[in-house]
C-alpha positions as CSV (number, residue, x, y, z in Angstrom):
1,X,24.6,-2.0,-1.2
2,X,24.8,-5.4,-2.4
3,X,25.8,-5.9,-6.3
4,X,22.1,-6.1,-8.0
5,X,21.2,-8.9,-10.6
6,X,20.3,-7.6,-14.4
7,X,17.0,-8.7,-14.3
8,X,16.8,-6.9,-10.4
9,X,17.9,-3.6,-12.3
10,X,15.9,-4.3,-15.5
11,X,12.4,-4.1,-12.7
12,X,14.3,-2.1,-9.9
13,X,13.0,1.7,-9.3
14,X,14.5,2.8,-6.2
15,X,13.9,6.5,-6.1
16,X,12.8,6.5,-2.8
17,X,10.0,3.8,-3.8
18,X,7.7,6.3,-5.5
19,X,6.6,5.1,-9.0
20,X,2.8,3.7,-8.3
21,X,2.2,0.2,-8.7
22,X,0.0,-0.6,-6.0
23,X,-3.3,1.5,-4.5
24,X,-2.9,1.2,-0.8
25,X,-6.7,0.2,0.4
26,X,-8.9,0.4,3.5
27,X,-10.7,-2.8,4.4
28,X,-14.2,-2.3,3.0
29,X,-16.6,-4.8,3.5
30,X,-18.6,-2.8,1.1
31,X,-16.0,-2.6,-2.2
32,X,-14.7,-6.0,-2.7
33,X,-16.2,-9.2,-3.6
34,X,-15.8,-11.9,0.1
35,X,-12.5,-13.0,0.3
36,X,-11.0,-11.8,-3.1
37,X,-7.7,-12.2,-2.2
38,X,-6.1,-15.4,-0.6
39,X,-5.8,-15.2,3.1
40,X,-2.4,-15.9,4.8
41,X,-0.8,-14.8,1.7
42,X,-1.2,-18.1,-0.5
43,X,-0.5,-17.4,-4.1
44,X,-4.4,-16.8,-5.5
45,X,-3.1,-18.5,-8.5
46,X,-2.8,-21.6,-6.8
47,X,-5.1,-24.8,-8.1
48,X,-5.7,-25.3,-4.6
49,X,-7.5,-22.1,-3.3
50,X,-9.5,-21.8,-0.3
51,X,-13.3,-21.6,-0.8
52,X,-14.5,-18.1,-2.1
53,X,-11.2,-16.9,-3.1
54,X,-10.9,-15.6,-7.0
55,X,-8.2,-16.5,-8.6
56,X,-5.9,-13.4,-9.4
57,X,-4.1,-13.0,-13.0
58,X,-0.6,-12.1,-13.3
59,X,2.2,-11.8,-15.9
60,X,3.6,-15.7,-14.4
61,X,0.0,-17.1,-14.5
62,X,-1.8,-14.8,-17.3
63,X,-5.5,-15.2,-18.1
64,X,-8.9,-13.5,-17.6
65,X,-11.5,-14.1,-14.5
66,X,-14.8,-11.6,-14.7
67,X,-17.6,-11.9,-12.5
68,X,-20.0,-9.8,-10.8
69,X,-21.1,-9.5,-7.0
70,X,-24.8,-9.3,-5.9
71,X,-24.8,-8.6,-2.0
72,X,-27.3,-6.8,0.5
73,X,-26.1,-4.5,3.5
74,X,-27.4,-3.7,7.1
75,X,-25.6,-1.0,8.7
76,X,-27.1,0.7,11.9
77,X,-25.3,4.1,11.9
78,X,-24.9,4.9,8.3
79,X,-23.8,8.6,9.0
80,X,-21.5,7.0,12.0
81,X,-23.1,9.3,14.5
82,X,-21.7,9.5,18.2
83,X,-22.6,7.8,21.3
84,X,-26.2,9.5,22.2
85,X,-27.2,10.8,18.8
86,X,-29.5,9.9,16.9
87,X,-28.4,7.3,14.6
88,X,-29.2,6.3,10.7
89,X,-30.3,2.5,9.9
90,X,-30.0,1.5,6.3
91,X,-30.6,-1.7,4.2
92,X,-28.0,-1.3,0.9
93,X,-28.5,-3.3,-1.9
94,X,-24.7,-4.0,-4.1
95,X,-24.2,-4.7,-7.7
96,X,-20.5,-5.2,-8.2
97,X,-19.2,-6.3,-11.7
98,X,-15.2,-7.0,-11.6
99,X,-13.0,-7.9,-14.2
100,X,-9.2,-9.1,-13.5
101,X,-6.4,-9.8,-16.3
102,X,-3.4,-10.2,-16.9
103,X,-1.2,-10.4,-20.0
104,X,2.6,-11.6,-21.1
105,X,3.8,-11.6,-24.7
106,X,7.1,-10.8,-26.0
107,X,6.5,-7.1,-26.2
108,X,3.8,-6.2,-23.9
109,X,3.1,-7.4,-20.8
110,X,1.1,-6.2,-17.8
111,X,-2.3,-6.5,-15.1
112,X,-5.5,-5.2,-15.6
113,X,-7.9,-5.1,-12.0
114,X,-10.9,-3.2,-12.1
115,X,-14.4,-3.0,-9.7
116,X,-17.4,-0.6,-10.8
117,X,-19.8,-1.6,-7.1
118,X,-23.4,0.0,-6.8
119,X,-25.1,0.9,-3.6
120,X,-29.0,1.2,-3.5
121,X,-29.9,2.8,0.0
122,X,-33.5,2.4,1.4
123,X,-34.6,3.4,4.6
124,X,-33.9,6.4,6.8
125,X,-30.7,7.5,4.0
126,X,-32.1,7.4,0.3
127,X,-29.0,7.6,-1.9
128,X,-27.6,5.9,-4.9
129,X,-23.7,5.8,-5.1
130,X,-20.9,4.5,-7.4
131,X,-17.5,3.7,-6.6
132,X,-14.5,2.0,-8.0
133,X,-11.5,0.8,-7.9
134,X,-8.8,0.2,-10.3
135,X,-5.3,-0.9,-10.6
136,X,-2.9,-1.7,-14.1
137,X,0.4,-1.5,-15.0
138,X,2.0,-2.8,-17.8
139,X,6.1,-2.9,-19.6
140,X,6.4,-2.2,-23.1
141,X,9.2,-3.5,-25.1
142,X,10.2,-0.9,-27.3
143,X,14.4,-2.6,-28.6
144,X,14.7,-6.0,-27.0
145,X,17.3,-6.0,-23.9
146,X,17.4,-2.2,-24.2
147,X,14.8,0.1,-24.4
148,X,11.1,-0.4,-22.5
149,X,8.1,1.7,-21.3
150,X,6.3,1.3,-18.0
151,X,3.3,2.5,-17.6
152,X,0.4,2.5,-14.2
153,X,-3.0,3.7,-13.2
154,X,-4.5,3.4,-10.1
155,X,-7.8,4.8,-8.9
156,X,-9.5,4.1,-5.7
157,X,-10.8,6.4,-2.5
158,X,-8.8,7.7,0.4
159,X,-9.6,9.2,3.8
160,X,-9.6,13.3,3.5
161,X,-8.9,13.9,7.2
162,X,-7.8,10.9,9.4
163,X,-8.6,13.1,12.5
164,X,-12.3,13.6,11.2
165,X,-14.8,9.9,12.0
166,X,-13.9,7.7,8.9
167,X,-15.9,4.1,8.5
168,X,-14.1,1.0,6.8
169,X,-16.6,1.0,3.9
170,X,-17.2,2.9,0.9
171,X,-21.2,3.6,1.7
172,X,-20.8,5.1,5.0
173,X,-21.9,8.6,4.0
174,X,-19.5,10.1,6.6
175,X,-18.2,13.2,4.0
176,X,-14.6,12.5,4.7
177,X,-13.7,10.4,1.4
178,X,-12.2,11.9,-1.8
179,X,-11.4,10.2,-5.2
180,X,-7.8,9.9,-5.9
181,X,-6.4,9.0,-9.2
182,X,-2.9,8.3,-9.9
183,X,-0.9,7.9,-13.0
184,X,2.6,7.1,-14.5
185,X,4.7,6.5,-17.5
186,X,8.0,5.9,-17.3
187,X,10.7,5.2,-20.3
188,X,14.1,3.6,-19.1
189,X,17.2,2.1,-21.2
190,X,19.5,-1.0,-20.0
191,X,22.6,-1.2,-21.3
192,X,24.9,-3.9,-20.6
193,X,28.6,-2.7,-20.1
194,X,30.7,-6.0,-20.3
195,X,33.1,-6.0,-17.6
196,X,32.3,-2.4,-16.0
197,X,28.7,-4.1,-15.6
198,X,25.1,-2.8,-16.3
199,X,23.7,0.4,-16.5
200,X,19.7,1.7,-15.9
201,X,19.1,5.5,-17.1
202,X,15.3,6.3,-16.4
203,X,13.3,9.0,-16.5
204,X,9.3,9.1,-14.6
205,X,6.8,11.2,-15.1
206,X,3.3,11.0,-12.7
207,X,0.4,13.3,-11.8
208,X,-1.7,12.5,-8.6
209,X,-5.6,13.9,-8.8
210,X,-8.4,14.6,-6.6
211,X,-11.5,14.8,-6.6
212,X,-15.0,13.8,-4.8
213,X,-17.3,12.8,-7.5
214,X,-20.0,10.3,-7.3
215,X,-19.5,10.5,-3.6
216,X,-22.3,11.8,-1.3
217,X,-22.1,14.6,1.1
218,X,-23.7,17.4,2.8
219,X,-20.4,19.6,1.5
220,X,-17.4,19.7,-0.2
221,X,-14.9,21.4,1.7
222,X,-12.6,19.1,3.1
223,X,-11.1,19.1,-0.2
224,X,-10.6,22.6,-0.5
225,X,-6.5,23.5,-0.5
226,X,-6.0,20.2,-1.6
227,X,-3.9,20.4,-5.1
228,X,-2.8,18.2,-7.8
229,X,0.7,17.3,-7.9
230,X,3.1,16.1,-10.7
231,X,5.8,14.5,-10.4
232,X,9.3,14.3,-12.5
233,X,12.3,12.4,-11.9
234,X,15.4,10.9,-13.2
235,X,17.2,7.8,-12.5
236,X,20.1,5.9,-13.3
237,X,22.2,3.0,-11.8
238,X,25.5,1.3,-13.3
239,X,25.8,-1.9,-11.3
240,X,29.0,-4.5,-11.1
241,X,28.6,-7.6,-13.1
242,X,27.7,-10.7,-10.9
243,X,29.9,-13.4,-8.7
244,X,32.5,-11.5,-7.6
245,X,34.0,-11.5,-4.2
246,X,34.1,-7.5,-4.5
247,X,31.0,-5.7,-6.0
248,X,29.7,-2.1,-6.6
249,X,26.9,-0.4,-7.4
250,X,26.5,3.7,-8.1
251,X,23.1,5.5,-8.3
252,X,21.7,8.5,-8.4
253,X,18.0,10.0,-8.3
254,X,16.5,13.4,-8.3
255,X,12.7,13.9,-8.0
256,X,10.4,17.1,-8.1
257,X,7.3,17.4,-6.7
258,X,5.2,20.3,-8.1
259,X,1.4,21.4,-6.8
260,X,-0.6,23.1,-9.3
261,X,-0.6,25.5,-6.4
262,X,2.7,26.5,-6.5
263,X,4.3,24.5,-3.9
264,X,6.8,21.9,-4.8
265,X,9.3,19.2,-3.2
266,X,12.2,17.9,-4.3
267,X,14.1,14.2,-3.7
268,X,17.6,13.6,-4.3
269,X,20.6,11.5,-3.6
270,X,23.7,10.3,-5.2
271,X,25.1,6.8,-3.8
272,X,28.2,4.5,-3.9
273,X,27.9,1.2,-2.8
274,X,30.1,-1.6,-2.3
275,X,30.1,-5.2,-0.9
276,X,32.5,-8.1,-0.6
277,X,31.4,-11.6,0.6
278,X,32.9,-13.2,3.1
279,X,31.3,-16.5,3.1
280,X,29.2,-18.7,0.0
281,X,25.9,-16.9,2.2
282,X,26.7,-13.6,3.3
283,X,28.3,-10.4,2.5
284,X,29.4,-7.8,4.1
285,X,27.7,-3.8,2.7
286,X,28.4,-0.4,2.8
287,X,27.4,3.1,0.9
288,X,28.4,6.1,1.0
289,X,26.7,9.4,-0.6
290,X,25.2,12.9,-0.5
291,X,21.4,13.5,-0.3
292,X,19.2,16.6,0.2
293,X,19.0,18.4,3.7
294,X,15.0,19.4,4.9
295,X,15.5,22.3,6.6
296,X,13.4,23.8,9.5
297,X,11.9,26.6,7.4
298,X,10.5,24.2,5.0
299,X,13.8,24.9,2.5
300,X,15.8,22.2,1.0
301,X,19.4,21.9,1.0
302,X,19.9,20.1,-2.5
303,X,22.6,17.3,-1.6
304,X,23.6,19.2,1.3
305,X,24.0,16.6,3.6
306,X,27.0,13.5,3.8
307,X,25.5,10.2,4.4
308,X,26.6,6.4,5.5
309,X,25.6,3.6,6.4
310,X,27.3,-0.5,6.3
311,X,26.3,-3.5,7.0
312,X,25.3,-7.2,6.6
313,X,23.7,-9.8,4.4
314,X,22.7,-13.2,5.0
315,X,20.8,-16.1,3.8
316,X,20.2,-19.7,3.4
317,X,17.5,-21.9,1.5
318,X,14.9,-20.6,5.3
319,X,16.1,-17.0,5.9
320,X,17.2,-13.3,4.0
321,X,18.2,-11.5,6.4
322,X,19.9,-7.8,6.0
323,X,20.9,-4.8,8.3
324,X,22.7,-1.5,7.9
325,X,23.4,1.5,11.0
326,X,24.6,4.6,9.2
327,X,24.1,8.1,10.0
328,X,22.1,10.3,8.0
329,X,21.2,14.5,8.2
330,X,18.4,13.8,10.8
331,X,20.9,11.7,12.8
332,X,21.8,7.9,14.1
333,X,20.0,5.7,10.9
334,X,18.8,2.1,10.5
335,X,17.5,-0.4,8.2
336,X,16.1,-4.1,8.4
337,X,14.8,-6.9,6.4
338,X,14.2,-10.6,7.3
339,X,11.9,-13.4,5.8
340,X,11.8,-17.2,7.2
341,X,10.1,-19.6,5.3
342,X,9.4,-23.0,6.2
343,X,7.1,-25.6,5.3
344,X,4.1,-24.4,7.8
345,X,4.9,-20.8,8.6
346,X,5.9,-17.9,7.0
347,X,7.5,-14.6,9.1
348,X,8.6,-11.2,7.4
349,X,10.4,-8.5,9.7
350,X,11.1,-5.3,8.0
351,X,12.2,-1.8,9.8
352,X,12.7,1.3,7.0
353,X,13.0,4.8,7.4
354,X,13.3,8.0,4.8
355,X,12.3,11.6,4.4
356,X,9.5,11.5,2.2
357,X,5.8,13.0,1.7
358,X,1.9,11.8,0.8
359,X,2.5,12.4,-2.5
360,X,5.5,10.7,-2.9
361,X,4.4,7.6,-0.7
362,X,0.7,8.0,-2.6
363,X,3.4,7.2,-5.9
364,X,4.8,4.5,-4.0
365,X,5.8,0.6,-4.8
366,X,7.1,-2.0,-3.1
367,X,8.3,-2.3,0.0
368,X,8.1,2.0,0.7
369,X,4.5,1.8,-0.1
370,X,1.1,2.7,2.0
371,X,0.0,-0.7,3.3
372,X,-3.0,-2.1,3.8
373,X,-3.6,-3.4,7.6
374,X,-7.7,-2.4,7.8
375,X,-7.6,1.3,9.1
376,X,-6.1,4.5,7.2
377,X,-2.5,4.8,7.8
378,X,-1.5,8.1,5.6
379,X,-1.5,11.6,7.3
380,X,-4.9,13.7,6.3
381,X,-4.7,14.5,2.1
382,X,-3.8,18.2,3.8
383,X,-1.0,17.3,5.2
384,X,1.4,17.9,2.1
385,X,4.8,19.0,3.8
386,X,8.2,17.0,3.7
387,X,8.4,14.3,7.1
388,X,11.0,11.6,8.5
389,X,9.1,8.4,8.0
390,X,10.1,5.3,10.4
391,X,7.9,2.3,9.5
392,X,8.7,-1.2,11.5
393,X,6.4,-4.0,10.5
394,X,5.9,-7.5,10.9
395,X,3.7,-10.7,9.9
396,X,3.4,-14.1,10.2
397,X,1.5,-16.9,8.6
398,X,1.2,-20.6,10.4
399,X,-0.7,-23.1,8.2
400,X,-2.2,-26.0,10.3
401,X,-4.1,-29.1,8.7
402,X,-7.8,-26.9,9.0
403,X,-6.7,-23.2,8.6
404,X,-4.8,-20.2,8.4
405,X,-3.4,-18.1,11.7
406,X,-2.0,-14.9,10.3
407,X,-1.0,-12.2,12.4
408,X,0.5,-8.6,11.6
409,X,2.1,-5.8,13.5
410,X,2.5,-2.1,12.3
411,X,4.4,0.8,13.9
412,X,5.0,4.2,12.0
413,X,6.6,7.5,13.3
414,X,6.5,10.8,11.4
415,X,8.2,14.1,12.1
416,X,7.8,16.6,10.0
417,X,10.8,19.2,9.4
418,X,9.1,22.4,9.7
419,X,10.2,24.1,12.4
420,X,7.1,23.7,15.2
421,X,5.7,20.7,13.8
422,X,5.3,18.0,16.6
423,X,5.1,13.8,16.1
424,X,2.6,11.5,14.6
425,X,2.6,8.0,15.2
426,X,0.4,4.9,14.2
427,X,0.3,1.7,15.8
428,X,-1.8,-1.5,14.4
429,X,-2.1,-4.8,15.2
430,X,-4.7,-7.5,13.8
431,X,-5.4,-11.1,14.0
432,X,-7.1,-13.5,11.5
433,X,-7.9,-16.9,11.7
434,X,-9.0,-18.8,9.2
435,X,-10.8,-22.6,10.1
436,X,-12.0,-25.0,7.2
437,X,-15.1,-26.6,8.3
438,X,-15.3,-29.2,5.5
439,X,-13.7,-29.2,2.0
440,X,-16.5,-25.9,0.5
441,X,-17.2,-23.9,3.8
442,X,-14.7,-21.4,5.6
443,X,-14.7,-19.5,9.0
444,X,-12.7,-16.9,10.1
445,X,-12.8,-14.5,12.5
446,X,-10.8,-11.2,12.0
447,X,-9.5,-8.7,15.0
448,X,-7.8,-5.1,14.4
449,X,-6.6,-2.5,16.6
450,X,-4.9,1.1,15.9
451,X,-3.7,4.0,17.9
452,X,-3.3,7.1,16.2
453,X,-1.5,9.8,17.8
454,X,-1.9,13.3,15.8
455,X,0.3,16.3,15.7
456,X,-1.9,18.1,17.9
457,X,-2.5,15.8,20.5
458,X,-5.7,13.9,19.4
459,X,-5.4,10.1,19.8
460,X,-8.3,8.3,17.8
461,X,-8.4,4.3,19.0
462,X,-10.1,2.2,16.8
463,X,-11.3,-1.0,16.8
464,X,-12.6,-3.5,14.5
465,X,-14.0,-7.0,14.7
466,X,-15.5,-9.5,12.0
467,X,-16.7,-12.9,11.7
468,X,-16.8,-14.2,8.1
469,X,-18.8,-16.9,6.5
470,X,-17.5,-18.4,2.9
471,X,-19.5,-21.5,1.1
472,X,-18.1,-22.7,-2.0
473,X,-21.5,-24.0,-3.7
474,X,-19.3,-24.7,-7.2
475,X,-15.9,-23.5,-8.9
476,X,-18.3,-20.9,-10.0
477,X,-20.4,-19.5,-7.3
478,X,-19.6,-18.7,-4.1
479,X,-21.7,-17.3,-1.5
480,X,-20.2,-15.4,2.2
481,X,-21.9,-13.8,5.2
482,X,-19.7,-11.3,7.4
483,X,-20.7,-10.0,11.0
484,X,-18.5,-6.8,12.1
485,X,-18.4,-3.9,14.5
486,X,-16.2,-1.1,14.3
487,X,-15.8,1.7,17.6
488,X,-13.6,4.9,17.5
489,X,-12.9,6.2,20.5
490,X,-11.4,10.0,20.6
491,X,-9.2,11.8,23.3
492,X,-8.2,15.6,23.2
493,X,-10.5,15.5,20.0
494,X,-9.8,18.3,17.5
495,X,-13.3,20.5,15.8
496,X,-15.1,18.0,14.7
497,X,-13.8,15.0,16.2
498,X,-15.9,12.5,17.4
499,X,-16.5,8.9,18.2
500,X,-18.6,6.3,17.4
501,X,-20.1,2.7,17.3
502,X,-21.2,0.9,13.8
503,X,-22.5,-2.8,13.0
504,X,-22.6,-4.4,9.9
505,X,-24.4,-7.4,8.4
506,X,-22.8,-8.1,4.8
507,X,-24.9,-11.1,2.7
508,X,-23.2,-11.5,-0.7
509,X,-23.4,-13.9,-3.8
510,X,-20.4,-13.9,-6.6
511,X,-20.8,-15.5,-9.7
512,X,-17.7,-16.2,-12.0
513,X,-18.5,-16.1,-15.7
């Protein structure tokens, strides 16, 4: 692998991409205030944001935006009954206060994101409900250049049972949601070496909870089997210094997995890498190392198993562009990156694959964590054993003079190790265009589409569409109106199963203090 920068090292935590930093979340047109993230993936710290779009803190751009969200909710099959049943109308009234921050000094430094909502239901479905969201991390600066403490918590809902009817929205009461808190700390020490280069010895703890409080259903026991986890690992990297022709890096990682039931899982590898450029723009890769072996009777082979892989680096002032063939325990192995960015449109290309589990992807960051494409793309909470994960993705953003087109592509593979387990495999797609009709009003209708293919044979399609309204009435106010239907459609249906058809009518007001 390529020589890494200090300051790569000084943020890098490449244990498999585990340590939480961002809470992977379903589009809810429920939980989120219209449009509170930039669409075709414009900085939302930008001066010159679309209409309804709140502007998001961070440790480059620090500051404070709070505000609160009044909105009002139609749904026509609250309990997302099936085709020919008798089906729930509601009218939901929202009260969503938010606060976002973000924080750099020369000790501490960090993001602060949190969204308490409130659901009223009248009609048919009398309920009160209250959800939220939250999501902060922060780097303490314990010695200057040398020792620092990270810290995260995230806390948001996930789907129990991705085989079992799930709506895009926080109040559905479709009993298939839990609570799921995570949490880390991690202290780490950078050293620099002087001519041997710069070393990274780190140590991570996090603990993963569930639970289904504040959430209403006619019964719990979805979650029941479902166990805590914490998680414990070491780290540490010594990396070549800089601008050489020849460069090296060598890591190594070990990370355990307990339940509180009893049950654990363990991650480990031990890495040399080297690369040597051939050009002012690309460099030629390669790694060798050991790694642990998933066996078919759910045992692990602790660095049982030889590994390689070498390849190629490019880029230019437009394109990054990377890719390694290796063989690994499982077999014939592959990884690819590319970005292009020009001055109207923006393309990433990505293909990854490791052994890994829900836990350990729940802990994710960065690139090896659960996205977010609009439909639930981890296996069921239950599903807790060890699988080979092959994620390809793609996206592009074109910016014409009146709007956004953005488009993304998502393809993921699991097999899990245990001898008798079958495939799973998720494919998404969705489309969003964006139209400015005059400087303070925004259009843009939305399209998404997903395949899931379980282990035992049930294939849930989903659908969604959405047409959404934003009007800037001042740098303060903004209000939005969003149309959108969502259809499931079930073959070979496990107990339970089912279909369905749901449409939404979604007025909302946001006011920034």
């Amino acid at each position: 692998m390529r020589a890494l920068s200090a300051s790569v090292v000084l943020s890098s935590i490449t244990l498999g991409g585990w340590l939480a930093g961002a809470a992977a979340q379903n589009v809810d047109v429920g939980a989120v205030p219209a449009s509170s993230s930039a669409p075709g993936g414009l900085d939302g710290n930008s001066e010159n944001l679309p209409p309804g779009v709140i502007p998001q803190p961070s440790v480059d751009s620090p500051g404070v935006v709070t505000g609160v969200t009044l909105g009002e909710l139609y749904t026509d099959n609250l309990m997302l009954a099936p085709s020919g049943k008798p089906k729930q109308t509601s009218w939901i009234t929202e009260i969503q206060p938010f606060i976002k921050s973000a924080y750099s000094g020369p000790r501490l430094s960090g993001v602060f994101d949190y969204t308490l909502t409130g659901y009223l239901y009248e009609g048919q479905s009398r309920h009160n409900q209250l959800t939220q969201n939250l999501d902060t991390h922060g780097t303490l600066t314990l010695l200057s250049q040398h020792f620092f403490l990270d810290g995260s918590a995230l806390y948001g809902r996930q789907v129990i049972n991705s085989e079992l009817p799930a709506g895009s929205g926080t109040f559905f009461l479709d009993n298939n949601s839990a609570n799921v808190a995570r949490a880390t700390l991690s202290p780490y020490w950078i050293q620099d070496l002087g001519k041997v280069g710069t070393a990274m010895l780190r140590y991570s703890y996090g603990r993963v909870w569930y639970n289904n409080k504040g959430i209403p259903a006619q019964s719990n026991d979805l979650l029941v089997g479902i166990s805590d986890i914490t998680s414990n690992a070491l780290q540490f990297n010594l990396v070549s210094p800089q601008y050489e022709t020849w460069s090296w890096n060598f890591g190594y990682s070990d990370q355990r997995i307990e339940f509180d039931s009893g049950r654990k899982s363990r991650f480990a590898m031990v890495r040399l890498g080297a690369a040597v450029q051939i050009r002012d723009n690309a460099s030629l890769l390669a790694d060798v190392g050991k790694e642990n072996k998933f066996l078919a009777d759910g045992s692990v082979d602790r660095l049982g198993a030889s590994f390689w892989d070498a390849g190629v680096e490019w880029s230019n002032t437009r394109n990054h562009f990377k890719v390694l063939v290796g063989h690994r325990f499982y077999g014939r192995s592959y990884q690819l990156s590319w970005t292009h960015t020009a001055a109207l449109l923006t393309t990433a290309v990505s293909y990854v694959e490791r052994p890994t589990d829900l836990n350990q992807q729940l802990l994710g960051q960065g690139a090896d964590a659960i996205p977010s494409l609009g439909f639930p793309l981890i296996p069921s909470l239950r599903e807790q054993r060890v699988y080979l994960m092959k994620r390809a993705s793609a996206s592009a953003a074109y910016e014409m003079p009146k709007g956004i087109l953005r488009v993304t592509l998502y393809d993921e593979r699991r097999t899990y190790f245990l001898l008798g387990s079958a495939q799973e495999r998720v494919a998404n797609a969705e489309v969003a265009w964006l139209f400015n009709i005059g400087p303070f009003t925004t259009l843009t209708p939305t399209y998404g589409w997903q395949r899931y293919r379980h282990q035992d044979g049930q294939t849930n399609y989903n659908q969604y569409a959405q047409l959404a309204v934003v009007h800037q009435l001042n740098p303060k106010n903004f209000a939005s109106l969003r149309l959108r239907r969502d259809s499931r459609n079930v073959s070979i249906g496990s107990a339970g199963a089912r279909g369905y058809r749901a449409n939404v009518i979604f007025l909302q007001f946001t006011h920034l203090f």
